[in-house]
Every structure is written in structure tokens, then in C-alpha cells.
C-alpha positions as CSV (number, residue, x, y, z in Angstrom):
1,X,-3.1,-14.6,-56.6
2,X,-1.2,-13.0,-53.9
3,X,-4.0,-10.6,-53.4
4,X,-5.9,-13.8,-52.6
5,X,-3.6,-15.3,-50.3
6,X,-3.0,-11.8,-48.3
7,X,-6.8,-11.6,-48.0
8,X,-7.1,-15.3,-47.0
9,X,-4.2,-14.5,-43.9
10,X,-6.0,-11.3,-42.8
11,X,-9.3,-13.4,-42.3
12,X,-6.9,-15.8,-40.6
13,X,-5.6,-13.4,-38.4
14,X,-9.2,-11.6,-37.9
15,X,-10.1,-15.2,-36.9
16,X,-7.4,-16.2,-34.4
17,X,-7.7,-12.2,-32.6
18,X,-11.3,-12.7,-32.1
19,X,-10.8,-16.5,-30.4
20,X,-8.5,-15.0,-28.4
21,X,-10.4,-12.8,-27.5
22,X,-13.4,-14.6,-27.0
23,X,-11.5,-17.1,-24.6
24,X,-10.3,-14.2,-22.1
25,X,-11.0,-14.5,-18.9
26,X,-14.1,-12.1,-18.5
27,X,-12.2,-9.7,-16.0
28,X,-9.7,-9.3,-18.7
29,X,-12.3,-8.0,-21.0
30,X,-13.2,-5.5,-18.2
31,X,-10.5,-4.0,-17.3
32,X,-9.1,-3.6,-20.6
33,X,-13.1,-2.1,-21.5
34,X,-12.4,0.3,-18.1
35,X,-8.3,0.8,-18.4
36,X,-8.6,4.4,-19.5
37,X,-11.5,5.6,-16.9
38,X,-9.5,3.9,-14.7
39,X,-6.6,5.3,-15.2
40,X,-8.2,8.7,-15.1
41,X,-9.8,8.4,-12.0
42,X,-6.2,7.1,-10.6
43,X,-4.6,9.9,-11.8
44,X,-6.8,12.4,-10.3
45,X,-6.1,10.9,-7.2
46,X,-2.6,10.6,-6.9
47,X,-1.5,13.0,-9.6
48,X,1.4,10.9,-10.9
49,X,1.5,8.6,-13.7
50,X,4.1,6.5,-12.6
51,X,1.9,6.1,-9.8
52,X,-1.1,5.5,-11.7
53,X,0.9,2.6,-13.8
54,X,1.6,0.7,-10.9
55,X,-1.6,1.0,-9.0
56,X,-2.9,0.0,-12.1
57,X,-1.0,-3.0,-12.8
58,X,-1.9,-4.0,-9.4
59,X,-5.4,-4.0,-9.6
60,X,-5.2,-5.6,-13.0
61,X,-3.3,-8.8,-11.1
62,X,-6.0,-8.5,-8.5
63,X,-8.5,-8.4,-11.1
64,X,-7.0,-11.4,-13.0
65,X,-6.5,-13.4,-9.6
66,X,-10.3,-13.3,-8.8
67,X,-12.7,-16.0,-9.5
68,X,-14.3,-15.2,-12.7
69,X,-17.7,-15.4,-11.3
70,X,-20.2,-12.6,-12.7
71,X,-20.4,-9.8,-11.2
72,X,-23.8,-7.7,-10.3
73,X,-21.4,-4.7,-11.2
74,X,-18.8,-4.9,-12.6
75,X,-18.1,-0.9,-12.9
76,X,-18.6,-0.7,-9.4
77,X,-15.9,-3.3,-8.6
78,X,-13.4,-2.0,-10.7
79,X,-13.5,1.6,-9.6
80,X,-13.7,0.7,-5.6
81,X,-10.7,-1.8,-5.9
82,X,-9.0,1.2,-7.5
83,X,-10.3,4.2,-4.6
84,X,-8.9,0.9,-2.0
85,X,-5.5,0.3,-3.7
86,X,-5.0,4.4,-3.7
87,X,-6.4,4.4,-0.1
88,X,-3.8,1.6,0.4
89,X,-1.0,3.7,-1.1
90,X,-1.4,6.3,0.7
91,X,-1.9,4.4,4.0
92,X,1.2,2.8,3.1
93,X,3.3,6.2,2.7
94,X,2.2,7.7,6.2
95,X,3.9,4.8,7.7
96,X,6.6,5.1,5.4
97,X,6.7,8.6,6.5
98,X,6.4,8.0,9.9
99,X,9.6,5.9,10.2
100,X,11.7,8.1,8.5
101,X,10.2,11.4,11.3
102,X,10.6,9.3,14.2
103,X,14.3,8.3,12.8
104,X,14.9,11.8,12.4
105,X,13.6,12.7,15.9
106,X,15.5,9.9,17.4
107,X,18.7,10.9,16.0
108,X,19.1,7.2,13.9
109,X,19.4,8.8,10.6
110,X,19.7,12.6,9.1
111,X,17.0,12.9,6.1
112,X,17.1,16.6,4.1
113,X,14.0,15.8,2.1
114,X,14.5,19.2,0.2
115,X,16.3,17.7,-2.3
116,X,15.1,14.0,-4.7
117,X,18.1,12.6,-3.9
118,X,18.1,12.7,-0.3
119,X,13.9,12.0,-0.7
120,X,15.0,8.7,-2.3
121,X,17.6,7.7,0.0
122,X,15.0,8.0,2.9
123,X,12.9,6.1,0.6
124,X,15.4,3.4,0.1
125,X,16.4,3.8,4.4
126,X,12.7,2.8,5.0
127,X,12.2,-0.1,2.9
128,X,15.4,-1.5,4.2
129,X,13.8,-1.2,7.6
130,X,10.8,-2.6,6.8
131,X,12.1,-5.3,5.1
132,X,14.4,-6.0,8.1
133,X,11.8,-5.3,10.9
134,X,9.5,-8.2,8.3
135,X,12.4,-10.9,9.1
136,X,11.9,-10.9,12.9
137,X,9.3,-12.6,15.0
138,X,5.8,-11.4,15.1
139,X,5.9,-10.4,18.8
140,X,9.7,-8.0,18.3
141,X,7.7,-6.4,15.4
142,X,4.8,-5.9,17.3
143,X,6.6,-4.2,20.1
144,X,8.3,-2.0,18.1
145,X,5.1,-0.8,16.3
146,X,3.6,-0.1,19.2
147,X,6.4,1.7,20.4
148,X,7.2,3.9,17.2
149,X,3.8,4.4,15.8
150,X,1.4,4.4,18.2
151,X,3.8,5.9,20.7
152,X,3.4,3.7,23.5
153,X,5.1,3.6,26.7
154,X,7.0,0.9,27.6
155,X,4.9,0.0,30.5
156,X,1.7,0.6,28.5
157,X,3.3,-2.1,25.7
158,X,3.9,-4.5,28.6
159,X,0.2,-4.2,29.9
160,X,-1.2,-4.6,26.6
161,X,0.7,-7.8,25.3
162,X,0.5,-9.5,29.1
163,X,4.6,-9.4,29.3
164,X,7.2,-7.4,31.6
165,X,9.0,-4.2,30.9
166,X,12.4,-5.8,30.7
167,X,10.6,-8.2,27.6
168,X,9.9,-5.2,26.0
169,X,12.8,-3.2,26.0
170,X,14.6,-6.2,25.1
171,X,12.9,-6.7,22.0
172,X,12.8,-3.1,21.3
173,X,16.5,-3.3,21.5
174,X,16.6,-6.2,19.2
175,X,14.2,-4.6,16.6
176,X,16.2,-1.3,17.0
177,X,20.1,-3.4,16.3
178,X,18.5,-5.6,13.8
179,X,17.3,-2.8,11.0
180,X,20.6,-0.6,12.1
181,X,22.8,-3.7,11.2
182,X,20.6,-3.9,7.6
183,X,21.0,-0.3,7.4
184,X,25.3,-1.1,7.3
């Protein structure tokens, strides 16, 4: 008897698994038919698995998020939202990268990146500025783009955005104050 009744809830089970599975979304399916080529691919890219985890888990929410309307490829779709979210990442990093050189330059903060301490304090120091720089107004963040990263003048700021000098360097200033107060 209870050899029946163990066989009768493993053809339950077998049953239930296989409507679940049957009622996932069709993306789902994919990416969990793809995860390991996937993650493959990603890991020859960026060479870190925690890396490769995240970007992963990123696509997979992307993945999820999308209409589940068929694809012509799906393949192709998977593997070129995962070459754009590591083309993303390391977008992402130059600018990281760039904040914390032209805080260095300027003299606003002292990174030793020699050691992975001091490499994740200067991680930490740039997400606190962009998080602060995210809080002000469009134009102040604007300005101070262009004036750290593209390395515009102030004059040539002015000229592009159809304001004065003095506009500029006063929201410069206020971009400047606002992520040193956040950085307290």
C-alpha cells in the first residue's frame, strides 16, 4: 500500500511540475533553455562571475518584462540583450571611472586604487555622487556633465544650452556643493 500511494504522489508531483511548466511565460522557458550559454558568453566578456550573476539577472527581468510575443529568433535576442547589458556595463564604469579621475585631478577626493579597499571606497564616493548629482534639476546636471565629461568650457556650455556664463558657473557651483555635502 504505501508503495502505491508514494507512486500515486510522484505522478502527482510529475503532474503539477509539468503544468507549471507548461504555463510559464515562453521567455521563461528560454532563458532558462539558454542560462548556461549565456552565462558563458557573459563570462567571457567580463571575466567575473559575480559580474556575470548580475548582468544575468538583469536580462532575465528584462526578458520576463517583455511582451511575450514570438519571436523570429529567439537565440539572437537573448545573446544581443546580453553583448548590450555588457556593453552597458562597461559604458557605465568609464563614467564611473571618469568621476573618480577628474576628482582626483581636481583635488575633491584622494583615491589610491592600488589597494580593494581604497578601489571600493571610490566605488562607494561615485555612486554617492551620482546619486546626488540624480536629485538635482535636469539643467544643473546637465551643466555639470558637460563640464566634467565632455570637458567643456564654461563659455562653450553657455553657447550650447542658449544661457550666460554666470548661469553656468552657478549651477556648476551648486552641482559641485550639492554631491560634497552628500559626500559628508
Amino acid at each position: 500500500m504505501l508503495a502505491a500511494e508514494l507512486q500515486m504522489i510522484l505522478i502527482i508531483i510529475t503532474i503539477r511540475f509539468v503544468l507549471i511548466i507548461a504555463l510559464l511565460p515562453m521567455s521563461y522557458a528560454l532563458l532558462i533553455s539558454y542560462e548556461k550559454e549565456l552565462k558563458g558568453f557573459l563570462m567571457r566578456r567580463l571575466g567575473c562571475a559575480f559580474l556575470v550573476d548580475d548582468l544575468y539577472q538583469n536580462l532575465a527581468e528584462k526578458t520576463l518584462r517583455r511582451p511575450t510575443k514570438k519571436l523570429e529568433n529567439p537565440r539572437a535576442y537573448l545573446f544581443q540583450s546580453a553583448s548590450n547589458a555588457v556593453s552597458d556595463h562597461y559604458r557605465a564604469q568609464a563614467c564611473r571611472d571618469s568621476y573618480v579621475r577628474q576628482a582626483q585631478m581636481d583635488g575633491d577626493i584622494h583615491v589610491d586604487t592600488k589597494s580593494p579597499e581604497q578601489g571600493i571606497a571610490a566605488s562607494q564616493i561615485v555612486e554617492i555622487i551620482e546619486r546626488a548629482l540624480a536629485e538635482l534639476p535636469l539643467l544643473t546636471q546637465k551643466v555639470f556633465y558637460l563640464y566634467r565629461l565632455d570637458g567643456l568650457t564654461h563659455k562653450a556650455i553657455a553657447e550650447q544650452l542658449g544661457i550666460s556664463r554666470s548661469t553656468v558657473e552657478r549651477h556648476l557651483s551648486k552641482a559641485i556643493s550639492h554631491w560634497k555635502e552628500k559626500l559628508r
